[in-house]
N, C-alpha and C positions, 0 to 999 in steps of 0.2 A: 776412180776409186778414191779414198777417203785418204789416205797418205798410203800410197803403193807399196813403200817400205814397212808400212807395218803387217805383220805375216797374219794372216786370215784368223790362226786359233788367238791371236790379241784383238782382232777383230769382234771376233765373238763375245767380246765381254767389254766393251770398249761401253756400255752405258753404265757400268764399274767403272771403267776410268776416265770417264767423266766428268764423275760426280767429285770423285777424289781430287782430281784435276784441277777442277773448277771451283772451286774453294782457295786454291791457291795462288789461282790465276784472277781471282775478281768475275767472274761468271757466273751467270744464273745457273742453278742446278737443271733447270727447265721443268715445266710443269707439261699439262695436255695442252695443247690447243695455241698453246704461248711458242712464238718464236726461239727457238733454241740454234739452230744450225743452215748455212749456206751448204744447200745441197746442190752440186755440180755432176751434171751427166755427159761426159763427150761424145758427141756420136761419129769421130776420129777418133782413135789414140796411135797411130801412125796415119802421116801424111807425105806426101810428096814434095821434096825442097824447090821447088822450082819455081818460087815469088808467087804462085798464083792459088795455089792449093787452098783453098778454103774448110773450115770446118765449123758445125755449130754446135755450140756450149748450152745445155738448158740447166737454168739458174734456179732453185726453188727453195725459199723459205721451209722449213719443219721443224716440227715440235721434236720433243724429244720420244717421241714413239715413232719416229718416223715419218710424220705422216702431214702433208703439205698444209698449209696455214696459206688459205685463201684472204683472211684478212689481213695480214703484213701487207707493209708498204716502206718496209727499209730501206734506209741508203744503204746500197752495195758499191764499193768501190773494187777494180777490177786491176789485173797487172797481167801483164804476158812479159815475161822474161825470158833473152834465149835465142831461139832460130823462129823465130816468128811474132805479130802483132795483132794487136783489135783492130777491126775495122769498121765494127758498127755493132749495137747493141739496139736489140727488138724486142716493144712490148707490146702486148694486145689490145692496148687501147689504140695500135695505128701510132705511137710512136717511134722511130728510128732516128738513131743518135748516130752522127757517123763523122764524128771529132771529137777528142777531150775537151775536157772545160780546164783551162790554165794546166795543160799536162797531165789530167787522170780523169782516167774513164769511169766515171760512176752514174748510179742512177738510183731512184728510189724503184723498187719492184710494182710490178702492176697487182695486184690478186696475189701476189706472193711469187711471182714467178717475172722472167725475163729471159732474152735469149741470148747470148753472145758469140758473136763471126770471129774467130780467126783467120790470119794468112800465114804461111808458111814464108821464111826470105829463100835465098837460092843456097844457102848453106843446111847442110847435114848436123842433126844431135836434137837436144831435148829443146824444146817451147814449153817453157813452166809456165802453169795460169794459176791463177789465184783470186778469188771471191771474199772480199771480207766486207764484214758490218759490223757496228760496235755490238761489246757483248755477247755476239754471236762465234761460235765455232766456224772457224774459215774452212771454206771449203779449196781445195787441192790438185791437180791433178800435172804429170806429165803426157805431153804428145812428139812422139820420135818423127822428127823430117827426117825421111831418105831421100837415096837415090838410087833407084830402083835395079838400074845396069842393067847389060844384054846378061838374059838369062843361058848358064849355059847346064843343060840336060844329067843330070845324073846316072844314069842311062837309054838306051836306045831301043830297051824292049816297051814292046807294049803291056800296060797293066790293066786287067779289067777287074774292078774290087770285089771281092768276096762277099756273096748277099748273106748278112748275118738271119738265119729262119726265126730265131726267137723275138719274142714282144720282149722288153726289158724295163720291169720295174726294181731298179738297184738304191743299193743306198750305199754312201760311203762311210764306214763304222770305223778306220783306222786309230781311232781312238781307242777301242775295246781294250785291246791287253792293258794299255798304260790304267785305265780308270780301274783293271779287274784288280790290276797288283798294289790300289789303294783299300782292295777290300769291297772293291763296290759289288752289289748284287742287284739281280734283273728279276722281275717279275711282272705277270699279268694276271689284272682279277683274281690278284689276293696267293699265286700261284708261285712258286720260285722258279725259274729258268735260264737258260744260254739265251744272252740276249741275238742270237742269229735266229736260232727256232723261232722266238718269238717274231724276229720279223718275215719270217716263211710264213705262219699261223697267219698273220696278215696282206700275206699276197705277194711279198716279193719273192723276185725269183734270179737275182742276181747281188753282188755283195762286191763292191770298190774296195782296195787296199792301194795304199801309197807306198813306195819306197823309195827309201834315201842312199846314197853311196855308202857313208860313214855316219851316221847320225851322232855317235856315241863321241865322235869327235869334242874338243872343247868350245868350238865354236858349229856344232852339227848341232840336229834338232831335239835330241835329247844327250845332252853331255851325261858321260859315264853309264847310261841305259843301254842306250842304242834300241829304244822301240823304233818301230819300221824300218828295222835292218832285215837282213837277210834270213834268218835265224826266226826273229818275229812274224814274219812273212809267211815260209813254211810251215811254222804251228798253223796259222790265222788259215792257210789255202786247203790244209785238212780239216778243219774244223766246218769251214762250207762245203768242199763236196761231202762230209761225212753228213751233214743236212741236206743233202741231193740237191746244193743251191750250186751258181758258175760262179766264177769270179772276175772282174776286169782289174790288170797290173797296171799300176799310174808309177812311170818311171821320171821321178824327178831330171835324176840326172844332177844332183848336190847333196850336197851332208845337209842341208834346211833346205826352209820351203823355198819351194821358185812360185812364181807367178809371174803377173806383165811387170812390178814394179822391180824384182830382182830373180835374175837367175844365177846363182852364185855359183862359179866351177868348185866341183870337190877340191879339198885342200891337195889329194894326192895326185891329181892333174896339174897344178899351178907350174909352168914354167912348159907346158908341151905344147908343139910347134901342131900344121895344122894336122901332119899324117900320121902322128904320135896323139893327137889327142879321136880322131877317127878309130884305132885301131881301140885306144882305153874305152873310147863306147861300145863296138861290139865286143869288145872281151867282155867286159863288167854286165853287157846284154847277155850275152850270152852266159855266160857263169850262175846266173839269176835264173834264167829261164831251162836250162838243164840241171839244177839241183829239184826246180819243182817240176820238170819232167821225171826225174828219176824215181820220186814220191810220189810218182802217180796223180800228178794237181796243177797239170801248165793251166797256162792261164787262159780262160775260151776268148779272150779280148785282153789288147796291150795298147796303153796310151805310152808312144814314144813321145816324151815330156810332156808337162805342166803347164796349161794357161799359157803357150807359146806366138801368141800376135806379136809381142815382143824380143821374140828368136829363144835360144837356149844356150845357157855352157858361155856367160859373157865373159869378155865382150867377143871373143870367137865367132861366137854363131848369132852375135845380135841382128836386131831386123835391120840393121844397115847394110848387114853382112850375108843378103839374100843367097847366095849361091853356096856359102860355107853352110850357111843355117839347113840348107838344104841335102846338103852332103853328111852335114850331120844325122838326119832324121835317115835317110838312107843307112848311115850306115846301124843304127840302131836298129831299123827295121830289119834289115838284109840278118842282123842276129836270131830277130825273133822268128823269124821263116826259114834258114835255117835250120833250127832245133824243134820248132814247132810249123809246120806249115798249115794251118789248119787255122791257127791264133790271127783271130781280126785283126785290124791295124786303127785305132782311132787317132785322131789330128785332133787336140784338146786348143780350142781360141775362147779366152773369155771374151767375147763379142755379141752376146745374145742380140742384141737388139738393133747393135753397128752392123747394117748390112754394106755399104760401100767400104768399109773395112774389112769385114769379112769378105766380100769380094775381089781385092786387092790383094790379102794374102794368099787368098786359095788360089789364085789366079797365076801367082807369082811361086807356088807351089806345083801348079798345074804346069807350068809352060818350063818348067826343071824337073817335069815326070819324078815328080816322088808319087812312090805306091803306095794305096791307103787304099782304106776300106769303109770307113767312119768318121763324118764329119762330127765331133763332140762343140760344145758351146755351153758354156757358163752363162746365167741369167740372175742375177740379184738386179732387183728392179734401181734401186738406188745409183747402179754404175751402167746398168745396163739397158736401162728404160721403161718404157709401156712393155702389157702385155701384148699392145695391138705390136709394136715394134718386133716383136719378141715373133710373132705370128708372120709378121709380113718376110722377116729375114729366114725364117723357117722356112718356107712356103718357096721363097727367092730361087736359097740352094738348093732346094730338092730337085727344081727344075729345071735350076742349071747346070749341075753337076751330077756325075755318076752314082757317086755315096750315097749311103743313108746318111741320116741328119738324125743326131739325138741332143739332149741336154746332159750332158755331163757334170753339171752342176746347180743346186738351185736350194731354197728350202721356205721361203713363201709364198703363199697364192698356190699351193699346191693343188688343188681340184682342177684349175683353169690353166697351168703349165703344164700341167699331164695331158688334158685335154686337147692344147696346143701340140704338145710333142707326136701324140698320136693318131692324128686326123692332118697328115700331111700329104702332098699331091702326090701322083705316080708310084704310091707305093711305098715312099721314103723313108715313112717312120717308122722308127726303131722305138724308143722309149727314154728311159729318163735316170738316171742316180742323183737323190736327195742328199747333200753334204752334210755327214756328222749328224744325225738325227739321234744320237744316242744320248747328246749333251751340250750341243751347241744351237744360238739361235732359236728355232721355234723346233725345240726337239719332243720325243715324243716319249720320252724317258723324264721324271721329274729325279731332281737330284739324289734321291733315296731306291731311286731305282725300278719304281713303278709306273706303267705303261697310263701315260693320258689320255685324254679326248684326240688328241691329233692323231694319234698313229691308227682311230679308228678313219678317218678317210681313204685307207688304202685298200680295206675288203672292196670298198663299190669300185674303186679306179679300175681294181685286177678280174672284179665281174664286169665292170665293163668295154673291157678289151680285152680279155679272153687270157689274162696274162698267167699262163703257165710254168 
C-alpha cells in the first residue's frame, strides 16, 4: 500500500493531497501519460524470518491517473531496512542485477516497470522497502517477518462452515449518515431519494457497515460524533432491512480504522493482559450483536476484524502473535454464534491478488481451527495486483479450502471483478461489496448527489448472475 498508516478515507482523496503537497515539496503536479509516481506491489506482506524467505516487489512507473507509463526509464533507487534485504532486481529485457553498485540498489526501469527480490534475515518485525526516483512520489511499503510457531488449536470441535445461499452484490456505504448530517441529498434521474433504495433500484442486495469501539473518542474515527458507533449502526441496520436489503457487520475492533498498516486497540482496552482483553472482545461482540438482535436487524454476515493478514488488537494479536491473533478471532466469533447462530462468519485479508500469503494465513488459521464461514479479500489493483492475479488467488482458495471466497472490497474494474468473483470453481462464489461507492474513488454518486454513469453497471452484473 501506499503508506499503510494513512487510513483509506485519506486515501480517497490523496490526488488532493498531492497536488497541494507537491507545490511544497518541489514536484510535478503530474500530468497524463507523464511519470508522477513509484508504484510498488508486494506479493508478500508477511513472510517467514528464517534467512531464506523470499518475496517479489513489482515496481511500476505511473501517471498521475494511475495508470503505468510504458515509456519511463527512470533511475529507481531501492532501500530495504529492517529484518530483511535485496537480493536482485529483474527486468524484461533479461536483465538481473544481483549486487549494489558502490552500496545502493538502483536501476533505470525497463518500459516502466522492474521487479525486486527480497529475503527475510532469521529475526522477527518489519522489512521496510522503499522505491524512489527524483521528482517522483516514493513508493512504500511494510513486510512483517515471523515466526510462525507450533500452532496450538483453539478448539477440538470440528467446524464445517455455513454455506451462505444468497449471490451477494453489496456495497459499503458507511459513510451515509456522516455525509446526510452535512445536508447531503441522493437522487436518480432527476428523482430525490434514500441513497440505499437507490442502490436496491440498481441490483444490490446486500449493504456493509463498519464499526468502531469508541469512535467519538479524541483520538477515535470521528471525535465528538461518534458515527459508526453503536447508536449509528442501529439507525443504519433498520433502514436496510426496512428496504428488504441484509447487511454484513465489519468489526473493527478500534476507535479508528484498522487495516494491515495499523490496528489500533481501543483506548479503553490499553493496559489488559491476554484473558482480560479476550473477555473485552466478546463482551463488546456481544453487546453489539444483541442490541441489533433485540431490533430485530442482526447481522446476516459478521466480519470479525478488518484487513487482518497483519493480526488485530496490536500488538496483542499481531501476525507475529499467530496463536493469540487466533484466540482472539475465536473469541469474537464464539460472541457472534452465541446470540446469533445463523450469522456467517467472514475472515477479511486484504490479499487479493497475494496468493502465497493468502495461503499462509489461512493456513496458519486452519491448523488453530478458527471457525469461519467466508473467506473475504480486498482487491485494489495498485496493492493488490492484476486482475489475472486477482482470478488465479480466487480460484487457488476455492479449491483449497472449505469457504466460500468473496471480495470484500474493491471499487475499479468493476465489470471484470464481479465477473471474477462469480464464476469461481466448486461452487465457491459468493459475491462482492464495492467500498464507499457513495463518495469515494470511482463512486457512483457525483458530489451533489446525483447517480452517474457508473452505478448503471450494476443492473447487467445483477441480471447477470441472478442477484436477488
Amino acid at each position: 500500500m501506499l503508506k499503510k498508516v494513512i487510513p483509506y478515507v485519506l486515501i480517497a482523496f490523496l490526488p488532493v493531497l498531492y497536488i497541494s503537497s507537491a507545490n511544497a515539496q518541489g514536484r510535478t503536479k503530474g500530468m497524463p501519460g507523464q511519470p508522477f509516481e513509484v508504484q510498488i506491489t508486494p506479493y508478500k506482506t508477511t513472510m517467514k524470518a528464517d534467512g531464506k524467505d523470499t518475496a517479489l516487489i513489482a515496481v511500476v512507473i505511473i501517471d498521475n491517473e494511475g495508470r503505468a507509463v510504458e515509456s519511463a526509464n527512470n533511475l529507481v533507487t531501492f532501500k530495504a531496512m529492517g529484518k530483511g534485504k535485496i537480493v536482485a532486481i529483474k527486468k524484461d529485457d533479461n536483465t538481473v542485477i544481483t549486487a549494489p553498485d558502490n552500496g545502493v540498489w538502483k536501476t533505470n526501469v525497463f518500459k516502466g516497470r522492474c521487479d525486486v527480490i527480497v529475503q527475510t534475515t532469521t529475526e522477527r518485525g518489519a522489512l521496510k522497502f522503499e522505491a524512489k526516483s527524483d521528482s517522483l512520489w516514493t513508493g512504500s511499503t511494510d513486510i512483517q517477518a515471523v515466526w510462525p510457531g507450533v500452532p496450538h488449536p483453539v478448539t477440538n470441535a470440528v467446524y464445517k462452515p455455513h454455506k451462505v445461499k444468497d449471490k451477494i452484490l453489496g456495497a459499503d456505504i458507511s459513510f451515509l449518515p456522516e455525509l446526510e448530517s452535512r445536508g447531503m441529498k441522493f437522487s436518480d434521474n432527476g428523482v430525490q431519494k434514500d441513497a440505499i433504495p437507490i442502490l436496491k433500484d440498481h441490483g444490490f442486495n446486500y449493504i456493509r457497515l463498519r464499526i468502531f469501539n469508541d469512535p467519538a473518542a479524541p483520538k477515535g474515527y470521528s471525535p465528538g460524533k461518534g458515527f459508526c458507533d453503536l447508536e449509528h449502526t442501529k439507525a443504519m441496520a433498520k433502514r436496510i432491512k426496512a428496504a428488504g436489503m441484509k447487511f454484513l457487520l465489519d468489526f473493527h475492533y478500534s476507535d479508528t480504522w484498522a487495516d494491515p498498516g495499523k490496528q489500533f486497540k481501543p483506548a479503553a482496552w490499553q493496559g489488559e493482559d491476554f484473558k482480560a482483553l479476550k473477555k473485552s472482545i466478546c463482551d463488546f461482540t456481544a453487546k453489539v450483536m444483541q442490541e441489533l438482535k433485540d431490533q430485530g436487524t442482526a447481522p446476516d454476515m459478521v466480519q470479525v476484524g478488518n484487513e487482518i493478514n497483519h493480526g488485530m488488537i496490536w500488538p496483542d494479536g499481531a501476525i507475529n502473535n499467530l496463536d493469540t491473533l487466533a484466540q482472539f478471532l475465536y473469541s469474537g466469533i464464539s460472541a457472534v454464534k452465541a446470540v446469533s447462530p445463523h450469522t456467517a462468519i467472514m475472515l477479511h485479508i486484504a490479499l487479493g491478488g497475494q496468493n502465497s500469503e493468502s495461503r499462509f494465513w489461512l493456513d496458519n488459521m486452519e491448523q488453530r481451527k478458527v471457525p469461519f464461514d467466508v473467506i473475504g479479500l480486498s482487491y485494489y489493483p495498485k496493492w493488490h495486483g492484476t486482475l489475472t492475479d486477482l482470478k488465479n488467488n480466487m480460484d487457488d482458495l476455492a479449491k483449497r479450502y472449505p469457504q466460500q471466497v468473496m471480495v470484500a472490497e474493491y471499487t475499479y474494474l468493476k465489470a471484470e471483478v464481479n465477473d471474477i468473483a462469480f464464476n469461481l470453481p466448486d461452487g465457491k462464489s459468493l459475491g462482492t461489496f464495492i467500498w464507499e461507492p457513495i463518495n469515494t474513488w470511482e463512486q457512483f454518486f457525483d458530489k451533489d448527489g446525483k447517480t452517474n454513469a457508473l452505478i448503471n453497471v450494476y443492473p447487467t452484473i445483477a441480471a447477470k448472475y441472478n442477484i436477488k
